[in-house]
Backbone as JSON Lines, residues from 0, in Angstrom:
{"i":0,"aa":"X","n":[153.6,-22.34,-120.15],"ca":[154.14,-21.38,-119.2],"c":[153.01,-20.54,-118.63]}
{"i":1,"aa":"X","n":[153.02,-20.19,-117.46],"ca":[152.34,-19.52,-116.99],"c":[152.48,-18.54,-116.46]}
{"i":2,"aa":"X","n":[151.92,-17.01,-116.41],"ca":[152.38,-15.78,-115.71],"c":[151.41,-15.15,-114.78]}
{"i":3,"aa":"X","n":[151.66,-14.69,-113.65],"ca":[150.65,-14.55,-112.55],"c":[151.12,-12.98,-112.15]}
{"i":4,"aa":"X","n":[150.37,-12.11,-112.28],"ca":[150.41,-10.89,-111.6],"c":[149.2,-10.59,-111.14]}
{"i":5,"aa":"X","n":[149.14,-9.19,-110.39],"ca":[147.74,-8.54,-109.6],"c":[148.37,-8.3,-108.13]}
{"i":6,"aa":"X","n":[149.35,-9.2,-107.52],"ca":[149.48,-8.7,-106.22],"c":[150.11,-7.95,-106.08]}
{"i":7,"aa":"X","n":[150.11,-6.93,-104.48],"ca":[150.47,-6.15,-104.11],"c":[150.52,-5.73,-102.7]}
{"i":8,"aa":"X","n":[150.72,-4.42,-102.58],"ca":[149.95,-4.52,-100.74],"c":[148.55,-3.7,-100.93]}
{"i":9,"aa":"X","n":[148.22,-4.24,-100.01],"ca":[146.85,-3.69,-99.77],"c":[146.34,-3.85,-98.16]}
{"i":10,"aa":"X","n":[145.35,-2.93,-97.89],"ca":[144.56,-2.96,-96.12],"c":[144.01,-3.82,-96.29]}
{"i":11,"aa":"X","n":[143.59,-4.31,-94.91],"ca":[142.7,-5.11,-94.44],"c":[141.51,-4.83,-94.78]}
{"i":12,"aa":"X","n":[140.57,-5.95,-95.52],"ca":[139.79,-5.1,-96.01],"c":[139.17,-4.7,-97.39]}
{"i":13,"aa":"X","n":[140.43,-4.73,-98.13],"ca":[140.57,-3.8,-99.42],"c":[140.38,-5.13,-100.12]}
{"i":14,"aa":"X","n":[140.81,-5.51,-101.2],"ca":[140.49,-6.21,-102.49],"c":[141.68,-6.07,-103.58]}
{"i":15,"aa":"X","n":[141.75,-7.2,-104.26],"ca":[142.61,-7.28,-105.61],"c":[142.31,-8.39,-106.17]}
{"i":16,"aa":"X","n":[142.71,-8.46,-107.73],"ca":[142.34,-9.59,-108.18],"c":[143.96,-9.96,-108.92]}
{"i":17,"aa":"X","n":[144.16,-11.17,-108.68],"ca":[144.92,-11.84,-109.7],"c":[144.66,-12.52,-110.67]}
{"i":18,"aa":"X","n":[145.7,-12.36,-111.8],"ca":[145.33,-13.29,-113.43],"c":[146.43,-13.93,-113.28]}
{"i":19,"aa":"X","n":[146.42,-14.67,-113.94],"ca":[147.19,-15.87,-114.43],"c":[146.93,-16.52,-115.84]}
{"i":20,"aa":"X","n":[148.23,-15.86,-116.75],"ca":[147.95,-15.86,-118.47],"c":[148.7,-17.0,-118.87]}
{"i":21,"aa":"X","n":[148.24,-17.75,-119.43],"ca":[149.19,-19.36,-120.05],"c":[149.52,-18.97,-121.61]}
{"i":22,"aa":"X","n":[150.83,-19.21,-121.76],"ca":[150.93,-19.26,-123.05],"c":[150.79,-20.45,-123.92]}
{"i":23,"aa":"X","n":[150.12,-20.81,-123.69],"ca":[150.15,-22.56,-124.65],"c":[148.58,-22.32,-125.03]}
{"i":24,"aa":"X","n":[148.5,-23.25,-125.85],"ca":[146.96,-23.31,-126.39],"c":[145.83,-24.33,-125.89]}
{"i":25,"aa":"X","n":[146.38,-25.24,-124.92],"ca":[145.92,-26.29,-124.41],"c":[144.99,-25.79,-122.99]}
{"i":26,"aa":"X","n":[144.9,-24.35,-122.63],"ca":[144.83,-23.81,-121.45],"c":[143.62,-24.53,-121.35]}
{"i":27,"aa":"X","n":[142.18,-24.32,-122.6],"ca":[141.11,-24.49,-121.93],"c":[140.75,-26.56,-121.88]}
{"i":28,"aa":"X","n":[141.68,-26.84,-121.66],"ca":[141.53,-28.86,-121.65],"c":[141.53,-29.05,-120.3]}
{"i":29,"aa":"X","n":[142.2,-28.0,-119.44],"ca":[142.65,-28.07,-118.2],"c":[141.82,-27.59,-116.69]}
{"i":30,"aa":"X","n":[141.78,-28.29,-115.82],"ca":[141.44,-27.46,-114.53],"c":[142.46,-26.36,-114.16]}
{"i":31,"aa":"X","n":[142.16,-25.61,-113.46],"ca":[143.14,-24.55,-113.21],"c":[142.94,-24.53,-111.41]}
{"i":32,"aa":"X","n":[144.28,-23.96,-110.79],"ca":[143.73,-23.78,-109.62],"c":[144.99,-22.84,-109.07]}
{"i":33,"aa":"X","n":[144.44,-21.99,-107.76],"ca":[145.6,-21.15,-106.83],"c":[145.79,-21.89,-105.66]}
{"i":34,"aa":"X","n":[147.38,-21.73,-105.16],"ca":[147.5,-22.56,-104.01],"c":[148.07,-20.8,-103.36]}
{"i":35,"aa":"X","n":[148.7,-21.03,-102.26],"ca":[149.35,-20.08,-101.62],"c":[150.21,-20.63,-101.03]}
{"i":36,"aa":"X","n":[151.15,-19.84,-100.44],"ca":[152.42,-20.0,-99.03],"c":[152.69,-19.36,-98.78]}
{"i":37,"aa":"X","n":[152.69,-18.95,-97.36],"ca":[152.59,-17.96,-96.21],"c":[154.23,-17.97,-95.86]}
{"i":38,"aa":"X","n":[154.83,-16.85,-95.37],"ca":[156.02,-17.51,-94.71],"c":[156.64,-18.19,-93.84]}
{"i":39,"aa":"X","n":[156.99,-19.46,-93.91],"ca":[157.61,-20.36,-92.67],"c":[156.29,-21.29,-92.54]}
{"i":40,"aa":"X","n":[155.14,-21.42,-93.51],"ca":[154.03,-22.09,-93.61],"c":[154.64,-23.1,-95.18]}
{"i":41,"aa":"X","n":[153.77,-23.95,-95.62],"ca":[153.74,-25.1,-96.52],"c":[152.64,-24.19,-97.28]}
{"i":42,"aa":"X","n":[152.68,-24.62,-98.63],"ca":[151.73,-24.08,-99.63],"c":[150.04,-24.94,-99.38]}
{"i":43,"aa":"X","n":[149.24,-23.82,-99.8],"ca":[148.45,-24.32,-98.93],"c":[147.24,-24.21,-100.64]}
{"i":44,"aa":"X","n":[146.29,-24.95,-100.67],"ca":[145.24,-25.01,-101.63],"c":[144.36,-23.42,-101.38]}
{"i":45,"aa":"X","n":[144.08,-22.46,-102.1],"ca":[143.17,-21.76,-102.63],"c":[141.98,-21.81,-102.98]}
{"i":46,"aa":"X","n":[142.1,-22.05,-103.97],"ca":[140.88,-22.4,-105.0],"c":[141.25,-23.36,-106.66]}
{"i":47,"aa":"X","n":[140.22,-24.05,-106.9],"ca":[140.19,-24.72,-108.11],"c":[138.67,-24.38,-108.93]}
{"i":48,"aa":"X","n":[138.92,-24.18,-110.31],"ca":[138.1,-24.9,-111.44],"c":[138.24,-25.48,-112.16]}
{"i":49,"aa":"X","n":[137.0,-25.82,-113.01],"ca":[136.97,-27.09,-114.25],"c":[137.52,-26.36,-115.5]}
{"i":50,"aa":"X","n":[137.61,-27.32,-116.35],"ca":[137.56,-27.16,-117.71],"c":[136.73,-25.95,-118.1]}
{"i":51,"aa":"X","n":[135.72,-26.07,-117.96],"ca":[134.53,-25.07,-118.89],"c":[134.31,-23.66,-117.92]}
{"i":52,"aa":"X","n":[135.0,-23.85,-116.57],"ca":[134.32,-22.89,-115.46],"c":[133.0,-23.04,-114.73]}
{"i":53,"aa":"X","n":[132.55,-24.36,-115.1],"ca":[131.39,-24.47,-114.25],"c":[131.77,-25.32,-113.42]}
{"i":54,"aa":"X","n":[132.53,-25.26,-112.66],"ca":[133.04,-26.04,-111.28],"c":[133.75,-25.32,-110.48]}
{"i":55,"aa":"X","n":[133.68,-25.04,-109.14],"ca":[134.78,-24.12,-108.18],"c":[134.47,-25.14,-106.72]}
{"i":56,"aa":"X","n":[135.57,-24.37,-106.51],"ca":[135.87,-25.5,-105.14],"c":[136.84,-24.02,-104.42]}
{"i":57,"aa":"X","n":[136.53,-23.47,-102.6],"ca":[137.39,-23.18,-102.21],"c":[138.06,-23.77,-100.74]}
{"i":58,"aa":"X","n":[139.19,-23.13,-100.42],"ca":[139.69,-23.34,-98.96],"c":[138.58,-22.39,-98.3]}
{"i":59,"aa":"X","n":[137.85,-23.33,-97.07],"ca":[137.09,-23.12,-96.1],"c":[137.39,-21.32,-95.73]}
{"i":60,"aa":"X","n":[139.08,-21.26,-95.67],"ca":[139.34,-20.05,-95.27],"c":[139.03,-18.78,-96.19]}
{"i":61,"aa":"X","n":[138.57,-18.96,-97.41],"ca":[138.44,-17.8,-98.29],"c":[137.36,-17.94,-98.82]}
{"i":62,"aa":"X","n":[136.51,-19.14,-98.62],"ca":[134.95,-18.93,-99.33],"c":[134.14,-18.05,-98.75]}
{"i":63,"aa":"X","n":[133.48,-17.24,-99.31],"ca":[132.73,-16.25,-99.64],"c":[133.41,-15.27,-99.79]}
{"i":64,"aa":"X","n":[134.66,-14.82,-100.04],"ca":[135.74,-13.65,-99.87],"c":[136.25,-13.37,-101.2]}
{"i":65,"aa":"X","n":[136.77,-14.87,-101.61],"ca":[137.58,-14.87,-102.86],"c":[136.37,-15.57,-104.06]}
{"i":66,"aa":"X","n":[136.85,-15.34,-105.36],"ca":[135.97,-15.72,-106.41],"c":[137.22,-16.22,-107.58]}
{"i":67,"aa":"X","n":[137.2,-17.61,-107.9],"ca":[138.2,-17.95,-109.21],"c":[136.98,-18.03,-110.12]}
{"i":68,"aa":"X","n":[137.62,-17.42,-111.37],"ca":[136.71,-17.43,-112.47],"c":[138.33,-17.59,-114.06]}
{"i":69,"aa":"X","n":[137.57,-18.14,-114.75],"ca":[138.43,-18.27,-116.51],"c":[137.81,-18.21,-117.23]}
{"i":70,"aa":"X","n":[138.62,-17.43,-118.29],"ca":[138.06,-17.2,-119.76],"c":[139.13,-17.71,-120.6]}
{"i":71,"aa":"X","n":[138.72,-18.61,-120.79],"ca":[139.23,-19.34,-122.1],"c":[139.55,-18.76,-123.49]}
{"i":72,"aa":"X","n":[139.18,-18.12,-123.82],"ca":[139.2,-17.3,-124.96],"c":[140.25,-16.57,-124.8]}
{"i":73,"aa":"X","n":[141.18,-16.27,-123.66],"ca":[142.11,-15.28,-123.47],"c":[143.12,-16.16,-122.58]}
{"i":74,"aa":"X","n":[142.6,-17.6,-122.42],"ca":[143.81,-18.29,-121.4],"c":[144.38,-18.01,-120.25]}
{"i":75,"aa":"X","n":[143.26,-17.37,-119.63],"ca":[143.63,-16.86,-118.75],"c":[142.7,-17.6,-117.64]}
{"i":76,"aa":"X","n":[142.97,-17.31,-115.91],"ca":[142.48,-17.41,-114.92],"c":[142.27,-16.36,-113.93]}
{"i":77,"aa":"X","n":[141.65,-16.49,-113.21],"ca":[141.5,-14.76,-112.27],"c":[141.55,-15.42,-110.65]}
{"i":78,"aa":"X","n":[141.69,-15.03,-110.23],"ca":[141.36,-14.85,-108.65],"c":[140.82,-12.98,-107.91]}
{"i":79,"aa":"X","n":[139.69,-13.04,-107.87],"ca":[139.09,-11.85,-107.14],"c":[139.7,-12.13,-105.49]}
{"i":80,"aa":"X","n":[140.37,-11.26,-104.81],"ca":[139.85,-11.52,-103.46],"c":[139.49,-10.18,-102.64]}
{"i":81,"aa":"X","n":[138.11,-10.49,-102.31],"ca":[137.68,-9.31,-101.27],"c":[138.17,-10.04,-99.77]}
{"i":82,"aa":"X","n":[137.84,-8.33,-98.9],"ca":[137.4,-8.91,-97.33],"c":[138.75,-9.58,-96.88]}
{"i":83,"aa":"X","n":[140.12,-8.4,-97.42],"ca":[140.98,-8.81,-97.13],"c":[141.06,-9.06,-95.42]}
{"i":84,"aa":"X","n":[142.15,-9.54,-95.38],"ca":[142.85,-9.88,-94.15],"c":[144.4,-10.33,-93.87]}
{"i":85,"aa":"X","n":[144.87,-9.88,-92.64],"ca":[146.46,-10.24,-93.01],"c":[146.6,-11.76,-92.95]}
{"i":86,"aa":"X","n":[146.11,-12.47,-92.42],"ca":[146.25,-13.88,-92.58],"c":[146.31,-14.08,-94.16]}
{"i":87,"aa":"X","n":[146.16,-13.03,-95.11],"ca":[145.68,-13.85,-96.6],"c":[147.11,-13.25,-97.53]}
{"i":88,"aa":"X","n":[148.16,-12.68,-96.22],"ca":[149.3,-12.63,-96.94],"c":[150.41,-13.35,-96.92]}
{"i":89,"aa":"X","n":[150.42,-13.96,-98.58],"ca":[151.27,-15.11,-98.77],"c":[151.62,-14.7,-100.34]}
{"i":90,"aa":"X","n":[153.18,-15.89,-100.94],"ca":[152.65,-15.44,-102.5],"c":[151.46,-16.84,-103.0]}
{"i":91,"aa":"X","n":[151.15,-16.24,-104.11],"ca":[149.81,-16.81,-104.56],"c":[150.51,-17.66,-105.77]}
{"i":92,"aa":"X","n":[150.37,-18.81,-106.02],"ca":[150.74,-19.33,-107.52],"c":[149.39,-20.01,-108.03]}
{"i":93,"aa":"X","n":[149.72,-19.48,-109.18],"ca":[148.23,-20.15,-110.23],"c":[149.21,-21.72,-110.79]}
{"i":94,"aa":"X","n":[148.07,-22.64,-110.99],"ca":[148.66,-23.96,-111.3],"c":[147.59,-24.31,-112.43]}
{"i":95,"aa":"X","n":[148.49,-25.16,-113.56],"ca":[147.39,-25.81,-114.7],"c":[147.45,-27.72,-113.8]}
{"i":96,"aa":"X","n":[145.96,-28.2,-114.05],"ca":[145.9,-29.34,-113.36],"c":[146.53,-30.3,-114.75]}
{"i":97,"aa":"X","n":[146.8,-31.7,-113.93],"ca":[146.78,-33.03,-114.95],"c":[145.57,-32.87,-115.71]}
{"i":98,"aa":"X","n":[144.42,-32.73,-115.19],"ca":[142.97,-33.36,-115.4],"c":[142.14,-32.17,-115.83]}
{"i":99,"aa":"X","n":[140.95,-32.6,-116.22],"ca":[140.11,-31.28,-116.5],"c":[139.02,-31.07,-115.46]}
{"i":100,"aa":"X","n":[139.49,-32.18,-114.45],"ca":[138.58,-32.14,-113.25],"c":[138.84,-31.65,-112.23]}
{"i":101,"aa":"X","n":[138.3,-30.68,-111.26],"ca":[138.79,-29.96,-110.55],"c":[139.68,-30.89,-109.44]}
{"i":102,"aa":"X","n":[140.74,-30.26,-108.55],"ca":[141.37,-30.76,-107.32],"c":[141.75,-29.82,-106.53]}
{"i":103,"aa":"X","n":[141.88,-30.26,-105.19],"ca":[142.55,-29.86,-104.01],"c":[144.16,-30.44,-103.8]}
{"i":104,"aa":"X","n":[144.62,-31.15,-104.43],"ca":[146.25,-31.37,-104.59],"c":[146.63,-30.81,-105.69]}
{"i":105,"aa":"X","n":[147.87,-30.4,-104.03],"ca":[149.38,-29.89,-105.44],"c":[149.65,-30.67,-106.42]}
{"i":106,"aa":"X","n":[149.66,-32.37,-105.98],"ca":[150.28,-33.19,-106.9],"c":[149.49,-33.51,-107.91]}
{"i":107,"aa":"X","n":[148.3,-32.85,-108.17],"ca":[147.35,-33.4,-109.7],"c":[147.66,-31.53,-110.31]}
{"i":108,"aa":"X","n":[149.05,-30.96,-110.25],"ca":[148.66,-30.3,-110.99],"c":[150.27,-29.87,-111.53]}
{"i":109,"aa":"X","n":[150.46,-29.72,-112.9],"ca":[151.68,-30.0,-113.32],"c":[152.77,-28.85,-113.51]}
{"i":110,"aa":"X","n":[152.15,-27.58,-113.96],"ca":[152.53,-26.46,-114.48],"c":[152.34,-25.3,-112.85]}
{"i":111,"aa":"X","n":[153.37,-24.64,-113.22],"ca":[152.81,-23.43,-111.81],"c":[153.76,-22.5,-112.39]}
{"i":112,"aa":"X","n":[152.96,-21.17,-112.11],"ca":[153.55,-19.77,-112.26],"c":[154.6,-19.41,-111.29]}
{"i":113,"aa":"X","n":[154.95,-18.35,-111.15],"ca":[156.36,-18.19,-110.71],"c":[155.47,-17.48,-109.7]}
{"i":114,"aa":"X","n":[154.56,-17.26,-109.11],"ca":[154.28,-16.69,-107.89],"c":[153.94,-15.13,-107.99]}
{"i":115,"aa":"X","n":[152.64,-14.49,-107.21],"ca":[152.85,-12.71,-106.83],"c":[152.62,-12.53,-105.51]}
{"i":116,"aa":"X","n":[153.33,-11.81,-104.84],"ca":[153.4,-12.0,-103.85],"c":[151.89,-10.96,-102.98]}
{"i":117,"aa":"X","n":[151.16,-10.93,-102.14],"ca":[150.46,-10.39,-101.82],"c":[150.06,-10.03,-100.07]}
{"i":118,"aa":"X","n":[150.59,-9.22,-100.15],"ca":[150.59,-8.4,-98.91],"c":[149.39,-7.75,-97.97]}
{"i":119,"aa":"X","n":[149.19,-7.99,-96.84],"ca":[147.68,-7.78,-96.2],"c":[148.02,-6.67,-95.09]}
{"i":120,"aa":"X","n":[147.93,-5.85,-94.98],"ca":[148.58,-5.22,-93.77],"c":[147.45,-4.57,-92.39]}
{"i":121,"aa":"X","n":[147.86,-4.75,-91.64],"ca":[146.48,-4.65,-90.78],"c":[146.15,-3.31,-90.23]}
């Protein structure tokens, strides 16, 4: 299971970070990754990492802005995002992958949090 909080509203501009806490013990076998969906949009890829955290991958639209980072030791995942913008309001779901290798599909990833929703206001 997975639980995802941190969002909220915030300016254009401003910054927040989301976690995403797994309760199972298997967290660190796994890639982890955030997708989003905007309203009246399709969920869209975020960001992914590896197993160990030495792998990241983002959407064109949030690299250099946003930062995914995990600590294993606490099963958890983060999403930093600076340099907000209202385009970056959607809810956010954290996902555990099949694999321990990073991806850009929804469909290599099995588990997903129930969503926080995050608000950009201009």
């Amino acid at each position: 299971q997975l639980q995802a909080c941190g969002g909220g509203l915030v300016q254009a501009g401003g910054s927040l970070r989301l976690s995403c806490a797994a309760s199972e013990g298997t967290f660190s076998f796994y890639a982890m990754g955030w997708f989003r969906q905007a309203p009246g949009k399709e969920r869209e890829f975020v960001a992914t990492i590896g197993q160990i955290g030495d792998t990241t991958y983002y959407a064109d639209a949030v690299k250099g802005r946003f930062t995914i980072s995990r600590d294993n030791a606490k099963n958890t995942v983060y999403l930093q995002m600076n340099s907000l913008k209202p385009e970056d309001t959607a809810v956010y779901y954290c996902a555990r992958s099949r694999y321990y290798v990073t991806s850009r599909r929804s469909d290599d990833y099995s588990y997903w949090g129930q969503g926080t929703l995050v608000t950009v206001s201009s």
